[in-house]
C-alpha positions in Angstrom: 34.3 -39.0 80.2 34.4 -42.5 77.6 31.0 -42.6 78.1 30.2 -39.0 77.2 33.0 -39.5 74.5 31.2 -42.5 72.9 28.0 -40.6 73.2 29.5 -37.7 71.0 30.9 -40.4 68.2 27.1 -42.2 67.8 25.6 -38.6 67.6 28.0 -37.3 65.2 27.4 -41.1 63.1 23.9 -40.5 63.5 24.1 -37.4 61.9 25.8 -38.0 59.3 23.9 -41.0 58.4 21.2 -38.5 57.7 23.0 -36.1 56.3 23.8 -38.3 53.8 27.1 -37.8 50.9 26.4 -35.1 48.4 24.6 -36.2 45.4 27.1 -37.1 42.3 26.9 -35.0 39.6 23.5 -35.8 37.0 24.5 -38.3 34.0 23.5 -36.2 31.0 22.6 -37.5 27.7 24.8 -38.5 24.6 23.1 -35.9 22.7 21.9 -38.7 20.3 18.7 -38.3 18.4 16.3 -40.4 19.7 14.7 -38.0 22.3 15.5 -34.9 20.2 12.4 -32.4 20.8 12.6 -30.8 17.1 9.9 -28.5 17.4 11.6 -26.6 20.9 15.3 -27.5 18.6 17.0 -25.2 17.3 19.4 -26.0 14.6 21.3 -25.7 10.8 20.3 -24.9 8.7 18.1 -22.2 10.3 15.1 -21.6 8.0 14.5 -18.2 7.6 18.1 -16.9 7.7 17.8 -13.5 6.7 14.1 -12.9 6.8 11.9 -11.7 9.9 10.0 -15.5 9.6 11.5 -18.3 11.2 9.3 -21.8 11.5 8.6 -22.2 15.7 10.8 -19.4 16.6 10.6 -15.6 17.1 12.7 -13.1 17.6 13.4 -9.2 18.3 15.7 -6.4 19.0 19.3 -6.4 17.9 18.9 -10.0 16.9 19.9 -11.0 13.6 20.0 -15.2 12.0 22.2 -15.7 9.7 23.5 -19.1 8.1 25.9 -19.8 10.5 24.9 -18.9 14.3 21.9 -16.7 15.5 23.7 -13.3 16.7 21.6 -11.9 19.9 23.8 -9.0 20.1 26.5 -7.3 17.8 29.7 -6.1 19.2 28.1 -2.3 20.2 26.9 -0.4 23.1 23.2 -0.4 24.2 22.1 -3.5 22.3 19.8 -5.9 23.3 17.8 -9.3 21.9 16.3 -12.4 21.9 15.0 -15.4 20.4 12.4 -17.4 21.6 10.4 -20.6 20.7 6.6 -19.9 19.7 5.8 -23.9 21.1 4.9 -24.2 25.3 7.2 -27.5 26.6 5.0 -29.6 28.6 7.6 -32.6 29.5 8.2 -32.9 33.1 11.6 -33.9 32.6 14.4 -32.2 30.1 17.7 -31.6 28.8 18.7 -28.4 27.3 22.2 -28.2 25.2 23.6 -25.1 23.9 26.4 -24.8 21.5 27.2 -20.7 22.1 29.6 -18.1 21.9 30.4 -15.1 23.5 33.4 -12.7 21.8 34.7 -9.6 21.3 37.3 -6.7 20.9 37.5 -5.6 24.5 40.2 -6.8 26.8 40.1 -7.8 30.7 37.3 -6.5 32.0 36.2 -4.2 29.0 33.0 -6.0 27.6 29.9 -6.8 28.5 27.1 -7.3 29.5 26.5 -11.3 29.2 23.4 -13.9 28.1 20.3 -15.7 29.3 18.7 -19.1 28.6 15.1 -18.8 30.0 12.0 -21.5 30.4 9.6 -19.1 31.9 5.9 -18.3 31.3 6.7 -15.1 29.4 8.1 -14.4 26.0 9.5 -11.6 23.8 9.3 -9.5 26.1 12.3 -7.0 26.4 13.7 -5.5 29.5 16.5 -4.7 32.1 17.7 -8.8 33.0 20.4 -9.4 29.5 17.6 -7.9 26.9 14.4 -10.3 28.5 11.7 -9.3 31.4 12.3 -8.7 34.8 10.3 -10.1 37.8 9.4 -13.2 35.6 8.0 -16.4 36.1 10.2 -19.7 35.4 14.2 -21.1 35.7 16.7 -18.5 33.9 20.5 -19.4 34.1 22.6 -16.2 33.6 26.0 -16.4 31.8 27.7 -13.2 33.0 30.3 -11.9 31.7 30.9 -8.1 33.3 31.6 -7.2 36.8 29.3 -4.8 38.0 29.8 -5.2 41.7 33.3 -3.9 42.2 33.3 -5.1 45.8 32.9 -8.8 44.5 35.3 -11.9 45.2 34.1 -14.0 42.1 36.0 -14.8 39.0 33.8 -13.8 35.8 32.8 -14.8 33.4 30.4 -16.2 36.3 27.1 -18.8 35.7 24.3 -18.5 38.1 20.7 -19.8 38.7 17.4 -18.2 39.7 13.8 -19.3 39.4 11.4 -16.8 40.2 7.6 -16.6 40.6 7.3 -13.0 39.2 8.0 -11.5 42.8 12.1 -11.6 42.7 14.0 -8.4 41.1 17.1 -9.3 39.6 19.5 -7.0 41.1 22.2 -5.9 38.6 24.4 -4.0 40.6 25.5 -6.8 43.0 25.3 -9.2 39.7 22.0 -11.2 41.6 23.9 -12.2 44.5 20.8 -11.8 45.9 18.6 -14.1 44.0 21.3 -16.3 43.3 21.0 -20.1 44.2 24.2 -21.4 43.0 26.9 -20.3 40.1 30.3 -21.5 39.4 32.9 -19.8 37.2 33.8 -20.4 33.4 36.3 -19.3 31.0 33.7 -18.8 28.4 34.5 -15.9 26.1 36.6 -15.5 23.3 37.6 -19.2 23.2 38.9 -20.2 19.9 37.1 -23.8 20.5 33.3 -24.5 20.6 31.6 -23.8 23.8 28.5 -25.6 25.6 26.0 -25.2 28.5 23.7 -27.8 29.0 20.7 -27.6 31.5 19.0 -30.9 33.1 15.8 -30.5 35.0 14.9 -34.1 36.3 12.2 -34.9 39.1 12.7 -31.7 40.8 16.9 -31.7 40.5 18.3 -29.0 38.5 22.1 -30.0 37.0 23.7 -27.1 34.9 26.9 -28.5 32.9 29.6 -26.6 31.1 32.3 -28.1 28.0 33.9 -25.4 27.5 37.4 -26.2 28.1 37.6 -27.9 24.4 38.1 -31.3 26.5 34.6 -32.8 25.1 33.6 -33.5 28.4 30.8 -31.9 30.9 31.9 -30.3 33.8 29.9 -29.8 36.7 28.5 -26.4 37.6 25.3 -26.2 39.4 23.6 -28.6 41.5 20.3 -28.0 43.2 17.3 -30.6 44.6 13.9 -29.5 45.5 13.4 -27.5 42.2 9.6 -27.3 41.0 9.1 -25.6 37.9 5.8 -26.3 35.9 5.1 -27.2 32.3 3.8 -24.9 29.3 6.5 -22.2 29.6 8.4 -21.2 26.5 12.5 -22.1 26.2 14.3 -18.6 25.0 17.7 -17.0 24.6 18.3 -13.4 25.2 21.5 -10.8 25.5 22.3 -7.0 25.9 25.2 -4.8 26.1 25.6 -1.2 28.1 28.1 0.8 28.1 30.7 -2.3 27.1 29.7 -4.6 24.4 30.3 -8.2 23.1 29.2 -10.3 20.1 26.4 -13.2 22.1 25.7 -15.9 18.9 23.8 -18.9 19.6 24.9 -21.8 17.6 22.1 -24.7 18.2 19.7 -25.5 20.8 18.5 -28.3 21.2 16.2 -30.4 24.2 16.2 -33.2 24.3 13.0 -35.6 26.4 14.2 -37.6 29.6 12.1 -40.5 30.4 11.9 -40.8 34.2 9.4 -42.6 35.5 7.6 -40.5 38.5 6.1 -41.6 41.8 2.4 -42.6 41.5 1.5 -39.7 43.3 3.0 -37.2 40.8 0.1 -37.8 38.7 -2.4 -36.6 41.0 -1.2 -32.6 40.2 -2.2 -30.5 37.7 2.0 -29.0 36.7 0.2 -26.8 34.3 -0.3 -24.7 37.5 2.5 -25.3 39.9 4.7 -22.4 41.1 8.2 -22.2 40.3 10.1 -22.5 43.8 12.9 -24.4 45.3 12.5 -25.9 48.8 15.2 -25.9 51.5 15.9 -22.9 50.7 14.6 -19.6 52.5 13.1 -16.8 49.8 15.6 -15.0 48.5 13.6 -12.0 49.3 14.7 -12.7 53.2 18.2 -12.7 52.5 19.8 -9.2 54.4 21.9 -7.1 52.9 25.1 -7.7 54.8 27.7 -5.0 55.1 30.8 -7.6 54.4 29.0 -7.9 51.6 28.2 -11.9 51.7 25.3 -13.4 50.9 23.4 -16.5 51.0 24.3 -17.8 47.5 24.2 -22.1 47.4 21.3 -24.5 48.6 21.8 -25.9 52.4 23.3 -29.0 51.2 23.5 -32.6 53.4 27.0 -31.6 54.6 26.1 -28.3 55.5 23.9 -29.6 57.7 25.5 -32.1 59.4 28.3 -29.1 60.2 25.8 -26.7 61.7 24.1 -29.8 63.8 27.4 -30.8 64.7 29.1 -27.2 65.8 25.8 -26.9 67.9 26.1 -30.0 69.2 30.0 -29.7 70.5 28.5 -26.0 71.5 26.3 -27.8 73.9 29.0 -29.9 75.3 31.6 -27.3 75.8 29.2 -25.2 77.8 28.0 -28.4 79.4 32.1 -29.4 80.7 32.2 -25.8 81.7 29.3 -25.7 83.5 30.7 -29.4 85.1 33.5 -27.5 86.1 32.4 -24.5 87.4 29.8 -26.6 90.1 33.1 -28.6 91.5 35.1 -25.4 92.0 31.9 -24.6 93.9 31.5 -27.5 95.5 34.9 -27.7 96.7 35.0 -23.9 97.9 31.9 -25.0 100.0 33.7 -28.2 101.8 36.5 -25.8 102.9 33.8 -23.8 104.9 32.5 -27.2 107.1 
């Protein structure tokens, strides 16, 4: 039995050497100027405030610039806009910061229905997904703000991630659970403080940040490896409101160039034409609808790895003493009998 002990501690080592920790939350920038992307910036003074023309940007719908914050959406039912930037981003590596706010009249849970920040393929194109396109092609991270699943355990407002290669639905009545790869929670709306998102996409790592705790620090929200999104798709804001309503203003944008140097073998594909996916992860389209209600909602990390391996591995050696044990009751019963 030491010997089968010892045996279990090396395998369980072993397996946690290649599990490996979890990954430390992504440095991001200072936000200084040096790498400042000013034509996929957007910033005071906005030119254009007040006209339908606006130098590298476009917008629709509800939306409306004014000389203080770009308002997606005014405070009223069945609203819905955007604003998008008219230049394709063809960096590999980025760093998107938002200075937002979400507000309103309506109490607890009476407002709605939350914003978007896109890099996809299409553009100014309305639809059912916070005022942009469904079924699109690119990275969106969804700042929710309303409920709609009344069966859910989550804490809204609620931040998630999907990428999507045009064949994924975003399902609003279980708030994309389904299509979900991670989210976290944030007290985001009617803050009297300045609130920030910022979005790093880095050698296929995707780090989504939040400061909106008026602590003028990042906190970390979302986490994921084995991201591949390509170049030449278009940065963009959208927002709507249903039935409950809510003021969405963007304040800035700004991105921001990360140099990263890349393995030799990185320059060998054409990223014009790669498809947005996310390895280790099964397609969301195979997740089942489970009647709890629970579904598959983070990336397999390291440690949740090493757990499974190392439940099936004590599974094999409980059933393995048992089975021990079993053939020497046996074997004794069968000496009483000679």
């Amino acid at each position: 039995m030491a010997a089968g002990a010892g045996g279990l501690l090396s395998a369980a080592l072993l397996l946690l050497a290649v599990a490996g920790p979890r990954p430390a939350p992504a440095e991001l920038t200072d936000g200084n100027s040096e790498h400042l992307k000013r034509e996929h910036s957007l910033m005071k003074p906005y030119q254009g405030a007040g006209s339908a023309a606006m130098p590298l940007w476009d917008f629709q719908g509800s939306t409306m610039v004014t000389s203080q914050y770009v308002r997606l959406t005014p405070d009223e039912r069945s609203r819905e806009g955007s604003i998008w930037n008219r230049v394709p981003c063809f960096l590999k590596d980025w760093e998107l910061h938002v200075h937002f706010r979400i507000h309103g009249a309506g109490k607890k849970n009476l407002h709605g229905d939350g914003l978007a920040l896109w890099y996809t393929q299409e553009r100014l194109m309305p639809g059912p997904v916070f005022g942009s396109k469904d079924n699109f092609h690119g990275l969106a991270i969804f700042l929710d703000t309303y409920p709609n699943d009344e069966a859910t355990e989550r804490v809204f407002p609620y931040i998630s991630a999907m990428v999507n290669n045009g064949s994924l639905t975003y399902d609003h009545s279980k708030d994309g659970r389904w299509t979900e790869l991670a989210g976290c929670t944030a007290d985001l709306r009617n803050q009297n403080h300045d609130t920030f998102l910022a979005i790093r996409y880095s050698r296929g790592r995707l780090t989504v940040m939040t400061d909106v705790e008026d602590k003028n620090e990042w906190k970390n929200c979302i986490d994921i490896a084995g991201v591949q999104l390509p170049i030449g798709y278009f940065f963009g804001a959208s927002a709507g409101t249903g039935d409950l309503s809510d003021n969405h203003d963007i304040i800035s944008m700004k991105l921001f160039q990360l140099m990263v140097e890349h393995p030799p073998e990185d320059e060998n594909i054409d990223w014009t034409k790669v498809e947005p996916s996310v390895s280790l992860l099964k397609s969301p389209k195979d997740n089942v609808d489970d009647p709890t209600g629970n579904f598959r909602s983070g990336p397999l990390t390291g440690w949740k790895v090493f757990l499974l391996l190392l439940c099936a591995l004590l599974g094999i050696i409980v059933c393995a003493v048992v089975g021990a044990v079993v053939f020497q009751k046996r074997q004794e019963r069968n000496k009483r009998f000679y």
